[in-house]
C-alpha positions in Angstrom: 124.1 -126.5 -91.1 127.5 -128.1 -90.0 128.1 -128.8 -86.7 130.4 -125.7 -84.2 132.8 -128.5 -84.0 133.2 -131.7 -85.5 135.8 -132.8 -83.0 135.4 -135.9 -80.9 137.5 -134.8 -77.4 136.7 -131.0 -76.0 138.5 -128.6 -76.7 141.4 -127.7 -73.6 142.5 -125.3 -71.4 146.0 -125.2 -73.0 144.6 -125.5 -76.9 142.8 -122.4 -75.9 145.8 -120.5 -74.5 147.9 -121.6 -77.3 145.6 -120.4 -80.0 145.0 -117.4 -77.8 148.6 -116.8 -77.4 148.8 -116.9 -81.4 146.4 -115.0 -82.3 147.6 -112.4 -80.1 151.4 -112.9 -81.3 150.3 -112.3 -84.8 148.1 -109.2 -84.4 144.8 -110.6 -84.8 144.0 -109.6 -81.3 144.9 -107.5 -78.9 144.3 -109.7 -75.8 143.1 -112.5 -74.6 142.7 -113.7 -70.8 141.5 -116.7 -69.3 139.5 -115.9 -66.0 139.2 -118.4 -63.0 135.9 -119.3 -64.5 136.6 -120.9 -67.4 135.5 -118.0 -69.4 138.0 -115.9 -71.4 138.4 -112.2 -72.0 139.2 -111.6 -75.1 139.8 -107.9 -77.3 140.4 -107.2 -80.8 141.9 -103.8 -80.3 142.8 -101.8 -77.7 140.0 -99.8 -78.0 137.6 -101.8 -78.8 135.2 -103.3 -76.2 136.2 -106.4 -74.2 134.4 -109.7 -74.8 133.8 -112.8 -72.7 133.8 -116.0 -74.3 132.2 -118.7 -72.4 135.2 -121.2 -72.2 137.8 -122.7 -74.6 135.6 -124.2 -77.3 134.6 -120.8 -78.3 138.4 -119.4 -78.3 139.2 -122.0 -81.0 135.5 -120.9 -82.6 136.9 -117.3 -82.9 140.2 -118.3 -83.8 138.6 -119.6 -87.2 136.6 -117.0 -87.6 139.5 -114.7 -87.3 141.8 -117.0 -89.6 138.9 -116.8 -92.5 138.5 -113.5 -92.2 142.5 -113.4 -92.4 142.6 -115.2 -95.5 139.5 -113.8 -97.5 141.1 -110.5 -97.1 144.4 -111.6 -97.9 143.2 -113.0 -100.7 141.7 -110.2 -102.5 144.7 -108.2 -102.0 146.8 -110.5 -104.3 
């Protein structure tokens, strides 16, 4: 099994809230909210149940998740 994340520095507060920010901007979720913690809310729809992911690591975890998702499905539409 590969590593979560190969990367050498940690993952940041602002990576997080960019990729949040993006995923958000292009409909693959419907919210995402960094609380004082460290920890981040996070929503797919708005009716689906909120989330808390334990700091910014895991929002750039999800964010591939959702982007392979994104493009497995795209891909069987073309």
């Amino acid at each position: 099994m590969s590593p979560r994340d190969p990367r050498r520095a940690p993952v940041t507060a602002a990576e997080a809230s960019a990729w949040a920010d993006t995923l958000v901007h292009h409909g693959l979720l419907h919210a995402a909210v960094p609380v004082p913690t460290g920890q981040w809310l996070v929503q797919r729809t708005p009716t689906a149940p909120v989330r808390v992911l334990a700091g910014p690591a895991d929002v750039l975890h999800l964010a591939a998740q959702l982007q392979a998702h994104a493009r497995t499905r795209g891909s069987r539409i073309r």
